[in-house]
C-alpha positions in Angstrom: 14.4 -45.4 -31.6 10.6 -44.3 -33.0 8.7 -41.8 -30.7 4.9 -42.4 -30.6 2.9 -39.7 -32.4 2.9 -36.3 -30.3 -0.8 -36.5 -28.3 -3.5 -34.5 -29.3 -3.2 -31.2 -27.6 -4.2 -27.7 -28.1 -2.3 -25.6 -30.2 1.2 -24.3 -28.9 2.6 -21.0 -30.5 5.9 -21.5 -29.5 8.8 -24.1 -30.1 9.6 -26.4 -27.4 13.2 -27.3 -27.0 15.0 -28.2 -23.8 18.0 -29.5 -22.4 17.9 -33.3 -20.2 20.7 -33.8 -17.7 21.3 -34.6 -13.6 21.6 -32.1 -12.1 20.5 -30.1 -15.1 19.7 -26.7 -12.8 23.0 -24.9 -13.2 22.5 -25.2 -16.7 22.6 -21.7 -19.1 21.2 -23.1 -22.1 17.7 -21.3 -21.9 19.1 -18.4 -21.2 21.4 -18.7 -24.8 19.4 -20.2 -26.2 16.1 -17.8 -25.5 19.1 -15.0 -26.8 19.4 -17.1 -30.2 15.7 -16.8 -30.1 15.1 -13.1 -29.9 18.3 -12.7 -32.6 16.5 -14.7 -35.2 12.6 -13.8 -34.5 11.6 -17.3 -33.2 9.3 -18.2 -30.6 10.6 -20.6 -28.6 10.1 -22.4 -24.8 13.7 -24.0 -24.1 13.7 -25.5 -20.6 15.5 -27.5 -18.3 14.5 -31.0 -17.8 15.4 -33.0 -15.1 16.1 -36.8 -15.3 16.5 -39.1 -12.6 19.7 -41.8 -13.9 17.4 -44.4 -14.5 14.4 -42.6 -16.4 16.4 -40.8 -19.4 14.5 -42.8 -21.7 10.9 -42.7 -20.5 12.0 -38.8 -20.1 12.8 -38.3 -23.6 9.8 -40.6 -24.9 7.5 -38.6 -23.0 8.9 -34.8 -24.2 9.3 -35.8 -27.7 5.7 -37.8 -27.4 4.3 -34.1 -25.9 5.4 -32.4 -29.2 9.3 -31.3 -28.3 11.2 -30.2 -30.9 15.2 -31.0 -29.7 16.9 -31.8 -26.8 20.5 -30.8 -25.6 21.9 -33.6 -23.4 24.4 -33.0 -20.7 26.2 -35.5 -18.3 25.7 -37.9 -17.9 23.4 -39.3 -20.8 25.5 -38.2 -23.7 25.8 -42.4 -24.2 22.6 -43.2 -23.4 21.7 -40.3 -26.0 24.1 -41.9 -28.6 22.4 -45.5 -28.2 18.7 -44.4 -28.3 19.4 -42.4 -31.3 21.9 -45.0 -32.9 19.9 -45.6 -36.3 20.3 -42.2 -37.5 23.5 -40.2 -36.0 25.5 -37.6 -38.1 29.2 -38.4 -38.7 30.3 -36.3 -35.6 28.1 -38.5 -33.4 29.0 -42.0 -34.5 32.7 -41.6 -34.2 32.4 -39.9 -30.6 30.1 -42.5 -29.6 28.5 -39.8 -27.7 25.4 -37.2 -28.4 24.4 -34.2 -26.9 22.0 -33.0 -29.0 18.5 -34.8 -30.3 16.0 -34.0 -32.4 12.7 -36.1 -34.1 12.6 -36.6 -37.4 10.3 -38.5 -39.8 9.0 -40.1 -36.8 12.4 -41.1 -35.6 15.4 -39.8 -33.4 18.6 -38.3 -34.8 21.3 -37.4 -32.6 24.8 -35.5 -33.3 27.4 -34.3 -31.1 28.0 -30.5 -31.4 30.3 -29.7 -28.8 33.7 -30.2 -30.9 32.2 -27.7 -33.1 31.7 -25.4 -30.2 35.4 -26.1 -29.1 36.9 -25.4 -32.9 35.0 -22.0 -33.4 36.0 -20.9 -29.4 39.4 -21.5 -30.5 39.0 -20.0 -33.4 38.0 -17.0 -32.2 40.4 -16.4 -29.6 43.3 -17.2 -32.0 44.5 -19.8 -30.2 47.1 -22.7 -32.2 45.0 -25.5 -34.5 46.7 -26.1 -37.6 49.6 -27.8 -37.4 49.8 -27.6 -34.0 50.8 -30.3 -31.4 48.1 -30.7 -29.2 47.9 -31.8 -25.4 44.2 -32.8 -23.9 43.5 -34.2 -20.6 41.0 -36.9 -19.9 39.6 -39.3 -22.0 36.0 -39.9 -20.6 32.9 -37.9 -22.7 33.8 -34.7 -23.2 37.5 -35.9 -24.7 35.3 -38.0 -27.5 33.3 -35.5 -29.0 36.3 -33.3 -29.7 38.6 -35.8 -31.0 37.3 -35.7 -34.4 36.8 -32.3 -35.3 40.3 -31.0 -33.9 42.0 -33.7 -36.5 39.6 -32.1 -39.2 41.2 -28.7 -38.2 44.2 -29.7 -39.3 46.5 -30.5 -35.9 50.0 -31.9 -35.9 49.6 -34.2 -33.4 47.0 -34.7 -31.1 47.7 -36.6 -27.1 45.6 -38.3 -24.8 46.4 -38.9 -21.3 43.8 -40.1 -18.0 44.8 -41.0 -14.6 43.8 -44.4 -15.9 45.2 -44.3 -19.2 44.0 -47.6 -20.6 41.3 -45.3 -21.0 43.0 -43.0 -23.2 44.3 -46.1 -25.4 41.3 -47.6 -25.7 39.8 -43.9 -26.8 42.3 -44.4 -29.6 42.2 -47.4 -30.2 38.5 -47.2 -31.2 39.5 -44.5 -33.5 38.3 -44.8 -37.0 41.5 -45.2 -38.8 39.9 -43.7 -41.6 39.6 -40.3 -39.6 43.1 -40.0 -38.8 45.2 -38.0 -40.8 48.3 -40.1 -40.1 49.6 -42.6 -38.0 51.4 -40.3 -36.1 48.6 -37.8 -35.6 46.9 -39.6 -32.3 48.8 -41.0 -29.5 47.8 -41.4 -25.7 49.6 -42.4 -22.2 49.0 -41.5 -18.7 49.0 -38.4 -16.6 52.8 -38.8 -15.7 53.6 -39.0 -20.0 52.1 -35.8 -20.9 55.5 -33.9 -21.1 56.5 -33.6 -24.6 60.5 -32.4 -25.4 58.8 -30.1 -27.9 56.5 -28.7 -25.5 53.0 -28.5 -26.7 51.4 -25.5 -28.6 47.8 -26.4 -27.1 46.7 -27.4 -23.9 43.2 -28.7 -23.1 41.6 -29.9 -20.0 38.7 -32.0 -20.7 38.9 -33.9 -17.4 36.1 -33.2 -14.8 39.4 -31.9 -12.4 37.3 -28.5 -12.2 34.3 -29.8 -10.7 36.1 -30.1 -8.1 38.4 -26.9 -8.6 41.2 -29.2 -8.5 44.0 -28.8 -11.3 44.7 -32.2 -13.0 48.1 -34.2 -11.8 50.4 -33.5 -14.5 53.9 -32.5 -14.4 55.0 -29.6 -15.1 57.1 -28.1 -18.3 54.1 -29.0 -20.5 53.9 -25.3 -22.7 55.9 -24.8 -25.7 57.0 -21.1 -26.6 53.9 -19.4 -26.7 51.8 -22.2 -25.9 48.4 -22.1 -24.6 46.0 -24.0 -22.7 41.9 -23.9 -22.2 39.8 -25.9 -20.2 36.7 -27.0 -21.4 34.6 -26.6 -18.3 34.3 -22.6 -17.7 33.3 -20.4 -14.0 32.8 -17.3 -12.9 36.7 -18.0 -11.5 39.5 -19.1 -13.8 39.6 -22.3 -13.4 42.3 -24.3 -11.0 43.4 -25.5 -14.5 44.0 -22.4 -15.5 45.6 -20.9 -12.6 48.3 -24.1 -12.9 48.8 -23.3 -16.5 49.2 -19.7 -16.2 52.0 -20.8 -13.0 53.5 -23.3 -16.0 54.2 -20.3 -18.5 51.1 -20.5 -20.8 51.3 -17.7 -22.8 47.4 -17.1 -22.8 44.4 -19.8 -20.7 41.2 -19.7 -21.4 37.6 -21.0 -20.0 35.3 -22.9 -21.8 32.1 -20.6 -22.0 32.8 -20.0 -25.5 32.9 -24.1 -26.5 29.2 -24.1 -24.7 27.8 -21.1 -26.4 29.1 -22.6 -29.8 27.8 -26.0 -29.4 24.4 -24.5 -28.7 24.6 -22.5 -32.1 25.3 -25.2 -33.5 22.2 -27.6 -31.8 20.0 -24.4 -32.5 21.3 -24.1 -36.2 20.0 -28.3 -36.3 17.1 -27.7 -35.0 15.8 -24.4 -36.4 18.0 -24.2 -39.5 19.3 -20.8 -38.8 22.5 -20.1 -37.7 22.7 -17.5 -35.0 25.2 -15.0 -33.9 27.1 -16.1 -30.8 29.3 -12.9 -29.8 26.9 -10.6 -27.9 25.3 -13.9 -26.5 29.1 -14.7 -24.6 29.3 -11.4 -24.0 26.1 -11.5 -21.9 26.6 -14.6 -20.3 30.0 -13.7 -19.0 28.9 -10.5 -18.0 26.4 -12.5 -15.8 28.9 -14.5 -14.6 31.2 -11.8 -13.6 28.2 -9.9 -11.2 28.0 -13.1 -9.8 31.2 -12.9 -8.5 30.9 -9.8 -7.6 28.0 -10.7 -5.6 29.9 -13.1 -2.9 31.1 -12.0 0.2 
C-alpha cells in the first residue's frame, strides 16, 4: 500500500504515533508509550485513534497522509493491518498473518507483529517454562497467531492448540510454515474437550477472548503438570477468571498479561524510533495504576 505524500503543514516538534482500534479508549499505550518517551529523551504525541469497522483504511491513509510516524493496531484490524501492509511485512508478520504494528517507509507501509515478542520477554522475566517445555494455549483466533512463531523459536517441546471450534485450531496449523517448525511433533491442535495431556503441561496460555467476558475457558480440568503454570494474555486490575480456574487446577504460579502488552510496545517503539527502551518501571507504573483503580470501587 503507498501513502500519498504527508500535506504541507506547519512544522510539528514532536513525533506523532498512535494506536487505531474499536473501541480503542481503554487502551494504555499512550500512557507507555509517553513513559518510553520521557526514558529515552523523545518528543512524542502518541494518541488513540478511533476507527469505525468499515473506515480502517481511509483512517490509516489519512494519519499516515498527515505526517504519522507508526501505528499500533489492536482488535479488530490486526488482518486488515496485515493486508494493507502485505508488500513489505517482517518475518514475524507474514507467518502470523496478522499486524499490530505499522509504520511508513520509503513512501510505503511495513507492518510486523510484535506481540509474541512481548509474550517471550513477559515470560522470560517471570521465569516461567519455554525451553523444552510442553506448552498448552487456548484459542486459535488473532492473538494465538502472532505468538505461534516466536514461542517455537524459544525452543518449546511441544506446542497445543485447542478452540471451541477446533477446525480453527487445525487450520491455524495447518497453515503453518513447515519450514518454521522445529519438528513434526512440535505443533498439534484439537478442541477444548482434548486439551488434557497424560503428561500434564508445563505452560498454560489463554489467548481466547474468555476474559472479556470474565468467563474462564471450557476446558477440563487436570491440565497442570508438576509445577506447571499458566498466564493469560489479556490482563485486569482482577486476576483474571482464567487465572482464578488455574490457580483452583493446581498451577503452581498464573500470571496476567500486562507484561506481554508493555513488551510488544517496546518492541513497536524500538521499530519506530530505533531505541530500545526499558520496560520494568513502565509495568511497574501501570500496574500500580491498575491496582488504585481497584482500590477505587465500592
Amino acid at each position: 500500500m503507498i501513502i500519498p505524500s504527508p500535506t504541507r503543514q506547519a512544522p510539528v516538534q514532536a513525533t506523532r504515533c498512535a494506536v487505531i482500534g474499536h473501541p480503542v479508549s481503554h487502551s494504555r499505550s499512550p500512557a507507555i508509550h509517553q513513559q518510553f518517551a520521557l526514558q529515552t529523551k523523545l518528543s512524542l504525541q502518541y494518541d488513540r485513534l478511533p476507527a469505525d469497522p468499515d473506515q480502517f483504511v481511509p483512517t490509516v491513509t489519512r494519519f499516515f497522509a498527515q505526517g504519522g510516524k507508526g501505528l499500533n493496531v489492536t482488535v479488530p484490524f490486526k488482518l486488515e493491518a496485515w493486508q494493507i501492509a502485505r508488500q513489505h511485512l517482517s518475518v514475524r508478520a507474514a507467518l502470523a498473518q496478522a499486524v499490530n504494528t505499522l509504520w511508513l517507509q520509503d513512501g510505503a507501509l511495513h507492518g510486523c507483529n510484535t506481540d509474541g515478542v512481548g509474550l517471550v520477554t513477559d515470560l522470560q522475566r517471570l521465569g516461567l517454562p519455554l525451553k523444552d517445555a510442553r506448552i498448552l494455549m487456548i484459542g486459535a483466533g488473532g492473538a494465538a497467531r502472532g505468538v505461534i512463531g516466536p514461542l517455537l523459536a524459544a525452543g518449546c517441546a511441544h506446542l497445543r492448540i485447542v478452540n471451541r471450534t477446533p477446525e480453527r485450531a487445525h487450520a491455524l496449523i495447518g497453515a503453518w510454515p513447515r519450514a518454521h517448525v522445529p519438528t513434526p511433533d512440535s505443533l498439534s491442535a484439537g478442541s477444548l474437550e482434548q486439551a488434557t495431556s497424560a503428561q500434564g503441561w508445563d505452560l498454560v496460555l489463554n489467548a481466547s477472548a474468555s476474559s472479556l467476558s470474565d468467563a474462564a475457558p471450557a476446558v477440563p480440568s487436570g491440565l497442570y503438570a508438576a509445577g506447571g503454570c499458566a498466564y493469560d494474555l489479556m490482563y485486569g486490575a482482577q486476576p483474571t477468571a482464567f487465572m482464578h480456574q488455574a490457580q483452583a487446577d493446581g498451577a503452581q504460579q498464573s500470571h496476567d498479561g500486562l507484561g506481554m502488552l508493555v513488551g510488544q510496545a517496546a518492541e513497536s517503539f524500538y521499530l519506530w524510533h530505533g531505541v530500545r527502551p526499558e520496560t520494568d518501571s513502565v509495568l511497574r507504573m501501570i500496574r500500580a495504576e491498575l491496582d488504585a483503580s481497584r482500590s477505587k470501587k465500592p
